[in-house]
N, C-alpha and C positions, 0 to 999 in steps of 0.2 A: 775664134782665132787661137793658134798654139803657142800658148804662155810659157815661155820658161821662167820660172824664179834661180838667181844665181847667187848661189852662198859665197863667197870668200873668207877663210876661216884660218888662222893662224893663232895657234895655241888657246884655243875657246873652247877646253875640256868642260869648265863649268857653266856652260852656257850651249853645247851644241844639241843637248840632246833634249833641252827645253824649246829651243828654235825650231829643230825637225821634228819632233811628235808635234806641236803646235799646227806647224804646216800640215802634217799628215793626216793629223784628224778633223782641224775644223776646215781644210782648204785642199779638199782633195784633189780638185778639179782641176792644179795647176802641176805643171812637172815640175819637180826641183833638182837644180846639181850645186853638192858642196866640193866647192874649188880646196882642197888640204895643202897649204903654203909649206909644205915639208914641216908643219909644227913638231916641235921637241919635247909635246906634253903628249896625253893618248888622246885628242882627238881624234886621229886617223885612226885607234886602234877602237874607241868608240864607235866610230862610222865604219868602221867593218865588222866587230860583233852585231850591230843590229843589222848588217845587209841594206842601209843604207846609201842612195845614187852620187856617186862621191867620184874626184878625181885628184888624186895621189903626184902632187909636184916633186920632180928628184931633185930640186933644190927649190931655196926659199925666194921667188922674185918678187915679192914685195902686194904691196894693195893694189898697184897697175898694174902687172904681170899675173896677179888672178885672176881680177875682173877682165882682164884682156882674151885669159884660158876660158872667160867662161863665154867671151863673145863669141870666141872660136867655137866654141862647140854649138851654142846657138845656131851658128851660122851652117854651120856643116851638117847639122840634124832637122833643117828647116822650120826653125821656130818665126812666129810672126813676131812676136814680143818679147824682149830679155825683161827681165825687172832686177836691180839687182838690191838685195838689200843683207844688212849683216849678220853675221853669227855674232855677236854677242847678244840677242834679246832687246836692245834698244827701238828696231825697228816692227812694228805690228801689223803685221799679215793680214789684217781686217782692213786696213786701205790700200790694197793692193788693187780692189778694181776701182776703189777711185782716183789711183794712180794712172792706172791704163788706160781709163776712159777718154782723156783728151788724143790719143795715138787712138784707140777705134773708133773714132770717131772722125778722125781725118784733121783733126785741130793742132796739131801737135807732133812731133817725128820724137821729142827727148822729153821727160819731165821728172821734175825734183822733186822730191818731197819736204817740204819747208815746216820746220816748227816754229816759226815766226811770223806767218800770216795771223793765225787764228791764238796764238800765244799760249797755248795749252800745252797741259803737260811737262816732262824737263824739260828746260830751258837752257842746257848747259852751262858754265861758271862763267863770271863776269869778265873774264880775263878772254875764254874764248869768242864771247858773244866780240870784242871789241875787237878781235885777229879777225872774226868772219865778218863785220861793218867793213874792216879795211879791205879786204879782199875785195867783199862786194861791188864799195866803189872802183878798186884798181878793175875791176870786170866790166863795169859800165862805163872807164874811162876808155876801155879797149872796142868795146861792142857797142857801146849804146843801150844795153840790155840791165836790165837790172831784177836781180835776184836776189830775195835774201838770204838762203841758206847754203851759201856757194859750195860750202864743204858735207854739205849731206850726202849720205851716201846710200840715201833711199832712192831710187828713179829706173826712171821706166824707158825703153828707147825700141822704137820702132825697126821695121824689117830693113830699110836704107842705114840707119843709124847702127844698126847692129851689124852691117857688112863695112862698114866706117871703120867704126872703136874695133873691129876684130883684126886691123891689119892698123890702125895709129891710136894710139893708147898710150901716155905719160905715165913712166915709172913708178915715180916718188909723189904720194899724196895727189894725185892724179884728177880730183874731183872739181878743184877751179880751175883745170887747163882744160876737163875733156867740156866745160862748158864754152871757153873761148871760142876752141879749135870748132865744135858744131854751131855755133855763132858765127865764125866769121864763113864758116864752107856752107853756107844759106840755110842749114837745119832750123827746125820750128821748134821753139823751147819755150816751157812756162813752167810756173810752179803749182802744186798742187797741196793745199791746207794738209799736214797730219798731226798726228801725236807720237812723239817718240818717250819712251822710256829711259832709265838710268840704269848704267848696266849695274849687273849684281854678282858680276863674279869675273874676274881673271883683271888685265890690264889692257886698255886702249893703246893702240900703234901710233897714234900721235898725240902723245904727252909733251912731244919738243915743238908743240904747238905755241910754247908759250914763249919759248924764247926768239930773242932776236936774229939769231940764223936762220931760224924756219922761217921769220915774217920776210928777210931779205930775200932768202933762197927762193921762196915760193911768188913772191913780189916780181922779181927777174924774170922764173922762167914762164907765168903770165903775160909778160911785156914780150922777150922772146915768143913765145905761141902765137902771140897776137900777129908778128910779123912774116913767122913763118912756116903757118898751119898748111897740112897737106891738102890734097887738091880731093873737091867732095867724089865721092865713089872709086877714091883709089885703092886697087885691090892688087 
């Protein structure tokens, strides 16, 4: 099947070109495109001295409006498989086909990659582990579904899923909506054991992770998604 990997990348000068040589060399076999959020450090100018497969945003829309750019293009260059996983080094390209594996295999249309099944590896700070339990449950109070790693940003989504998130896609911290929205519009979701790392160079886009706006803000527009996600295969 034709794998897309999809970078989203916003000011990850110390980390972009550890993520794309990684890919390049031990995972050749997959295509990659780096979504460049208009970052304000040389990212973008790093992915153009190496001639790396990159797409250049004229302003910055956020972690939804990347991954959303990269459904689109998935979708318009006939990919069977998006994967999307991040430019800072966190996420490791050696479970990538055992991400995939539940989508070729017909099990699966979406899947996350959980550092909480198997408990290895980072395990991010105690403060977010208890933002993402709440989540969790407000996702299983909405779906029935239950997941542990609601906010990961490792996952995998099939050719129907990928014509989905390329035309409804949540702007702001987007990862425990777009799990509702393919919950409640009948998509097949599971999770899949990984290991993620801790990043080693730049700064994470959700540090206001911790405070109490983000738990409200993102709390609401879960409950909103819940009641009024788009209709499955609208394009």
């Amino acid at each position: 099947m034709k794998v897309l990997i999809m970078i989203p990348a916003f000011n990850e000068q110390d980390n972009i070109e550890r993520v794309v040589t990684q890919l390049q060399t031990e995972f050749p076999q997959y295509d990659y495109i780096v979504i460049n959020d208009c970052s304000t450090d040389r990212t973008g100018a790093i992915l153009a001295e190496h001639g790396w497969r990159h797409l250049n945003l004229p302003i910055n829309l956020g972690i939804g409006g990347g991954v959303q750019t990269g459904y689109r293009f998935a979708l318009e260059n006939g990919y069977d498989i998006a994967v999307q996983m991040d430019g800072d080094g966190q996420h490791d390209p050696s479970y990538i086909e055992k991400l995939i594996a539940p989508i070729v295999n017909g099990q699966a249309d979406m899947t996350v990659g959980s550092r909480f099944i198997e408990k290895i590896g980072f395990q991010t700070s105690f403060m977010r582990r208890v933002g993402i339990r709440w989540l969790s449950g407000i996702i299983r109070l909405c779906t029935g579904l239950k997941i542990s790693d609601v906010t990961s940003g490792f996952r995998g989504a099939g050719r129907d899923m990928i014509r989905y998130f390329s035309v409804n896609y949540a702007k702001d911290y987007p990862e425990p909506e777009a799990i509702v929205a393919a919950c409640r519009n009948g998509y097949r979701i599971c999770e899949v054991p990984v290991v993620m790392h801790e990043r080693e160079g730049g700064q994470s886009s959700i540090r206001a992770f911790k405070s109490i706006y983000y738990m409200i803000k993102v709390t609401l527009a879960l409950l909103v998604s819940a009641m009024s996600v788009g209709k499955k295969g609208a394009n």
